[in-house]
Backbone bond lengths (Angstrom), bond angles and torsions (degrees), N, CA, C in turn:
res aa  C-N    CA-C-N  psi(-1)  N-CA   C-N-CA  omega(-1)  CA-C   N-CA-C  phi
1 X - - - 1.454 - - 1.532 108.23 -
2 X 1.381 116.45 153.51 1.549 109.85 -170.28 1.577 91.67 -150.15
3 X 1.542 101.34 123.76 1.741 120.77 -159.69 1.410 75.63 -96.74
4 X 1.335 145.02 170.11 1.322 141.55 80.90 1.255 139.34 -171.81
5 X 1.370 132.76 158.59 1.602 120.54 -124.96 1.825 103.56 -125.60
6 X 0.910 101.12 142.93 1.822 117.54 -166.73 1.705 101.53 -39.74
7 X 1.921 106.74 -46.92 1.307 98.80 176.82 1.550 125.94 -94.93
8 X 1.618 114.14 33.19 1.400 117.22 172.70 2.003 102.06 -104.00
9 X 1.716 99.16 -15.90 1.400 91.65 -175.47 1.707 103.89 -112.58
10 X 1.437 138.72 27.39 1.462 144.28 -173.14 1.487 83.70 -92.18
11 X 1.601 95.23 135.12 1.694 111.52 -171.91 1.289 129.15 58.36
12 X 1.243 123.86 31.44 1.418 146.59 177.12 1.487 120.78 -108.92
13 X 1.450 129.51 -162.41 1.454 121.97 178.05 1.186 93.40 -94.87
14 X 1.239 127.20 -33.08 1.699 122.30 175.41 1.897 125.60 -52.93
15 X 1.708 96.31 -13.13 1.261 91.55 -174.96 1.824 96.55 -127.81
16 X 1.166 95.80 119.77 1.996 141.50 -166.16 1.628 93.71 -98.37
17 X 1.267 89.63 118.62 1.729 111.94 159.25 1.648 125.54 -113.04
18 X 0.727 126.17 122.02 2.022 123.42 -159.74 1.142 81.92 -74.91
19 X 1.390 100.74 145.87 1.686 128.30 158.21 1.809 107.03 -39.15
20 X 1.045 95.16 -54.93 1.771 118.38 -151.21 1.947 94.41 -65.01
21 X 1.454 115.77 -17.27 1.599 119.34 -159.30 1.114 108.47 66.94
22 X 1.529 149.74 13.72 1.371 133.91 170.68 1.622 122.83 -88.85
23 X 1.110 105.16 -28.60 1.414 98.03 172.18 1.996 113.22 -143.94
24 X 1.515 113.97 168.82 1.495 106.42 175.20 1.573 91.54 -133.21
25 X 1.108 99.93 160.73 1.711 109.88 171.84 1.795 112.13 -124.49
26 X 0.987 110.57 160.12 1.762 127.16 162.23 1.381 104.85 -109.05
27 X 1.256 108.44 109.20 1.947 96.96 162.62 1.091 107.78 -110.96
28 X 1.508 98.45 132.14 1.477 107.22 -164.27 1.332 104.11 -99.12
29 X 1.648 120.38 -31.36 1.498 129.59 173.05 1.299 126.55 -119.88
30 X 1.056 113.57 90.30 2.014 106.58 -177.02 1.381 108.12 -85.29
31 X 1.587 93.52 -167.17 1.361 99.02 175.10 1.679 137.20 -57.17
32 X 1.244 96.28 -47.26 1.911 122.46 162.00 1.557 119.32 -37.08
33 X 1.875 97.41 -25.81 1.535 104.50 179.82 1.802 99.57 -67.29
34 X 0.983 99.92 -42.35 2.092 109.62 -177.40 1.553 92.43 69.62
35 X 1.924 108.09 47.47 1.494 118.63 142.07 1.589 126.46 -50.14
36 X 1.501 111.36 -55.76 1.296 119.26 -132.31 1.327 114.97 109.44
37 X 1.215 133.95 -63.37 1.403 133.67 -174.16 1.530 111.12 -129.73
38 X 1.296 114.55 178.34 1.630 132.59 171.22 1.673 89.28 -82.68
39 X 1.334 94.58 171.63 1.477 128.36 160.82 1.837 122.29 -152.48
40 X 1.377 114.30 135.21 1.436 90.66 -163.27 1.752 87.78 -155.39
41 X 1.332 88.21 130.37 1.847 97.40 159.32 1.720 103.21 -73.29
42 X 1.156 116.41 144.01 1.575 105.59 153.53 1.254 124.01 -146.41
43 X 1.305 158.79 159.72 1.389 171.17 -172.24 1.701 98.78 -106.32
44 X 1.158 133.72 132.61 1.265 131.54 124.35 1.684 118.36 -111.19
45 X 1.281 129.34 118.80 1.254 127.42 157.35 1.332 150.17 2.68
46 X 1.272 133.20 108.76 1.389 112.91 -179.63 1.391 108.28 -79.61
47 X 1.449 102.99 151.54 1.746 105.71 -162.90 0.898 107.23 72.74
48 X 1.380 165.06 29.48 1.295 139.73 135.05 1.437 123.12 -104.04
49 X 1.139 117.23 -166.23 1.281 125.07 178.62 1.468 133.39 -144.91
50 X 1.074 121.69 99.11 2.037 132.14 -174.85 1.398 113.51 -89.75
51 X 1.617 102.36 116.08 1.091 77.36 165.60 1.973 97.30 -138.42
52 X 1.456 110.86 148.78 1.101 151.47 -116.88 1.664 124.39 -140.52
53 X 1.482 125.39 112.99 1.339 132.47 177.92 1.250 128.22 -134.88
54 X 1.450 145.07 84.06 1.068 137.44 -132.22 1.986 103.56 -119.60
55 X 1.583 86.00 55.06 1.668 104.10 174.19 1.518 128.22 -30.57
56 X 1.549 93.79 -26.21 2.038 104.00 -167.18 1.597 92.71 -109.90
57 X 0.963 113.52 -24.85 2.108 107.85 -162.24 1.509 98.49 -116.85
58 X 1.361 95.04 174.89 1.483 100.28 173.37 2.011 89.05 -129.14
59 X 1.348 103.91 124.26 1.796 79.56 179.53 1.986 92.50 -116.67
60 X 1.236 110.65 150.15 1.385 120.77 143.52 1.432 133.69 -87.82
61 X 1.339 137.14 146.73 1.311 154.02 -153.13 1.242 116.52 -136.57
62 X 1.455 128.80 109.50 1.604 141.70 156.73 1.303 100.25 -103.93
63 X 2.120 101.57 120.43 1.415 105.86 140.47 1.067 136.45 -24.90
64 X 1.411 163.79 126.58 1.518 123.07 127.68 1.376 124.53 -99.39
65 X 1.472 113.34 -20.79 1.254 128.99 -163.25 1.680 112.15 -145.41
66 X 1.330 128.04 131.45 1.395 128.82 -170.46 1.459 112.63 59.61
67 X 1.445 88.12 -171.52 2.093 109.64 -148.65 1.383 98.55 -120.77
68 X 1.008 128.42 138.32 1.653 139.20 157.75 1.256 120.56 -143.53
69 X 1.681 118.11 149.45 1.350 107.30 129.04 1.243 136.36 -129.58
70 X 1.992 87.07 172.95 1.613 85.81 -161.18 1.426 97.41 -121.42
71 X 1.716 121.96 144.18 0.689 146.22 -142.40 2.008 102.35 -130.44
72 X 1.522 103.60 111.55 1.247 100.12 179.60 1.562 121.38 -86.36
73 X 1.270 130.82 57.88 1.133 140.13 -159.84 1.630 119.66 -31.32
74 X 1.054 123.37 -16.60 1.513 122.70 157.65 1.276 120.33 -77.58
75 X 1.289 125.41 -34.76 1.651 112.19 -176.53 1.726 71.26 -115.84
76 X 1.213 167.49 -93.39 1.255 153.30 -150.50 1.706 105.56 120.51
77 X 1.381 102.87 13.48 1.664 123.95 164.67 1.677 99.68 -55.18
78 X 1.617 123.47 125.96 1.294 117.75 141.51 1.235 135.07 -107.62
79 X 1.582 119.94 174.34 1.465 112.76 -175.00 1.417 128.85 -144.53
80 X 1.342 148.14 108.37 1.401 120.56 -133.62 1.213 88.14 -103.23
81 X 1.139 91.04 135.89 1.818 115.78 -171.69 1.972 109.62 -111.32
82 X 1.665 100.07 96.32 1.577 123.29 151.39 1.077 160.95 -71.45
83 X 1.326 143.82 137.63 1.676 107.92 -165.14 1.756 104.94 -46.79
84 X 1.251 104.82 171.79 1.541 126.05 -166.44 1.304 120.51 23.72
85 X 1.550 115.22 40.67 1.252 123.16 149.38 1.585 95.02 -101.89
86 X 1.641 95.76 142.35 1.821 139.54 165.68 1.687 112.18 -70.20
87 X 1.193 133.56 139.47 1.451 129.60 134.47 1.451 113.23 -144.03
88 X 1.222 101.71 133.91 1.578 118.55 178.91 1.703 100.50 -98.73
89 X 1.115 110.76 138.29 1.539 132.82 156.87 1.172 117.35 -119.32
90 X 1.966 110.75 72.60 1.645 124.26 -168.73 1.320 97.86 -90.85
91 X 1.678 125.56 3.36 1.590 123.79 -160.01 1.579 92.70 -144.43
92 X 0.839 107.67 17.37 1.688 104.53 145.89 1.598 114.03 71.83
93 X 1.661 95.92 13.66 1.447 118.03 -179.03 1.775 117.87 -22.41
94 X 1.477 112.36 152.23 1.312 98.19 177.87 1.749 84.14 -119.12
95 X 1.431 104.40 126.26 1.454 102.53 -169.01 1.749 115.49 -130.36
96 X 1.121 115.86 -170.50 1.856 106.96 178.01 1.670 93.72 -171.36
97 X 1.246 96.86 122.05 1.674 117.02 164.94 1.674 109.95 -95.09
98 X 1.416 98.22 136.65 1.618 107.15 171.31 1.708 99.77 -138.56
99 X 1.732 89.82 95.24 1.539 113.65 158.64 1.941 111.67 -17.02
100 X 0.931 141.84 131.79 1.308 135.03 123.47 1.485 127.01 -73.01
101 X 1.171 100.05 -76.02 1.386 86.42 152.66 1.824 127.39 -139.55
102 X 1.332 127.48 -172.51 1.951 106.74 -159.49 1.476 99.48 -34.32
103 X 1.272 93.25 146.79 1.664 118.43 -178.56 1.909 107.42 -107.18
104 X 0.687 105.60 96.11 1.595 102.18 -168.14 2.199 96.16 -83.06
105 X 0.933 134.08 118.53 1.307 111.41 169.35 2.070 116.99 -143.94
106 X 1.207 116.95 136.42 1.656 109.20 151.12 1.182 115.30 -56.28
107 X 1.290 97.81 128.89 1.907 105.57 149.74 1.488 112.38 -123.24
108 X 1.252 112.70 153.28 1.176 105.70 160.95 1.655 107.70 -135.79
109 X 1.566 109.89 144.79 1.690 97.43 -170.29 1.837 102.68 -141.26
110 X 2.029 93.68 144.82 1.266 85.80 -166.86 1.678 99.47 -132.91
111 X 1.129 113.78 129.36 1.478 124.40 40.98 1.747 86.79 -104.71
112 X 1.536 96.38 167.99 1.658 105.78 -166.76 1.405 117.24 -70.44
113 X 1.341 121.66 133.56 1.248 112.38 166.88 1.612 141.33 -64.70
114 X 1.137 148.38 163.41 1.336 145.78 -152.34 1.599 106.70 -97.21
115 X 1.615 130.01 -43.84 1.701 125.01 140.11 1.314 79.08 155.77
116 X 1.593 155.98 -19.14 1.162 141.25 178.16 1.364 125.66 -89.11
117 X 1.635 115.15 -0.88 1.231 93.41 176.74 1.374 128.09 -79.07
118 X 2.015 89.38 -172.86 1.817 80.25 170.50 1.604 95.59 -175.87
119 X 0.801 114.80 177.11 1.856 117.03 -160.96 1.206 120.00 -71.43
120 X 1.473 126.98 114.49 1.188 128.32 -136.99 2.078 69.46 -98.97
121 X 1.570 94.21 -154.64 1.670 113.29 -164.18 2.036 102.71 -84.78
122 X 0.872 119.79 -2.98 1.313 136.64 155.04 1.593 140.85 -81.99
123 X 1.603 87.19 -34.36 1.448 107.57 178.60 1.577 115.90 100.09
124 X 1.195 98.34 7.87 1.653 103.91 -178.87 1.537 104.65 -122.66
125 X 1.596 95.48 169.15 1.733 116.99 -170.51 1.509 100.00 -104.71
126 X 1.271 110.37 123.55 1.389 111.29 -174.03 1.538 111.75 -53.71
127 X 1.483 115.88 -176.31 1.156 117.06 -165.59 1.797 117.82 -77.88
128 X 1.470 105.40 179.88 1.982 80.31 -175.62 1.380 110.21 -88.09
129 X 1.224 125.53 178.97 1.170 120.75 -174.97 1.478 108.10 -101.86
130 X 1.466 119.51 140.67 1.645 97.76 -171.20 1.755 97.79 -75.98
131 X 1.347 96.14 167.85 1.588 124.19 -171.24 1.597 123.78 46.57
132 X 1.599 86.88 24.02 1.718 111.30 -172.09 1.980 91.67 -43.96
């Protein structure tokens, strides 16, 4: 069983700041957990702008906190995203969130990530590493 709480891992390797300053994450479950998937608190910014390709994972998304939108950059469909609104990126979407204001959200991404990444020049997390 594996207890553990957002503020036992703040300022740790578990907690990821983007290059870019737009968003930080908590990962609460990486790969090392030998879940299956990540798990991750994350922040994106109000006022800013992400944008985003998640070529190797498929991640899902719960609101909990703040307003965005998100922008499906292939068909250019948007969607305003609230607490307890869902989005799945099962198709590998190339997408872009614009905070209104803090974006508090779950993700969870599979296969799980390793806890250091962060958006390379594409917008995606490189691939996993085997026996990550």
């Amino acid at each position: 069983m594996i207890v553990r709480s957002l503020s036992e891992i703040e300022n740790t390797e578990r907690h990821v700041r983007a290059a870019s300053g737009t968003w930080e994450s908590r990962r609460l479950l990486l790969a090392r957990d030998k879940a299956g998937f990540s798990l991750h608190e994350t922040v994106l910014y109000a006022g800013t702008e992400t944008s985003m390709w998640y070529a190797h994972h498929v991640e899902a998304v719960l609101c909990v906190a703040g307003e965005a939108e998100l922008t499906d950059e292939e068909t250019g469909e948007t969607h305003w995203i609230k607490p307890g609104t869902m989005y799945l990126l099962d198709g590998h979407e190339r997408h872009t969130l614009r905070p209104k204001t803090d974006f508090r959200c779950v993700c969870v991404f599979n296969p799980p990530v390793t806890g250091w990444e962060d958006h390379d020049e594409n917008g995606s997390y490189p691939p996993p590493e085997p026996n990550a």
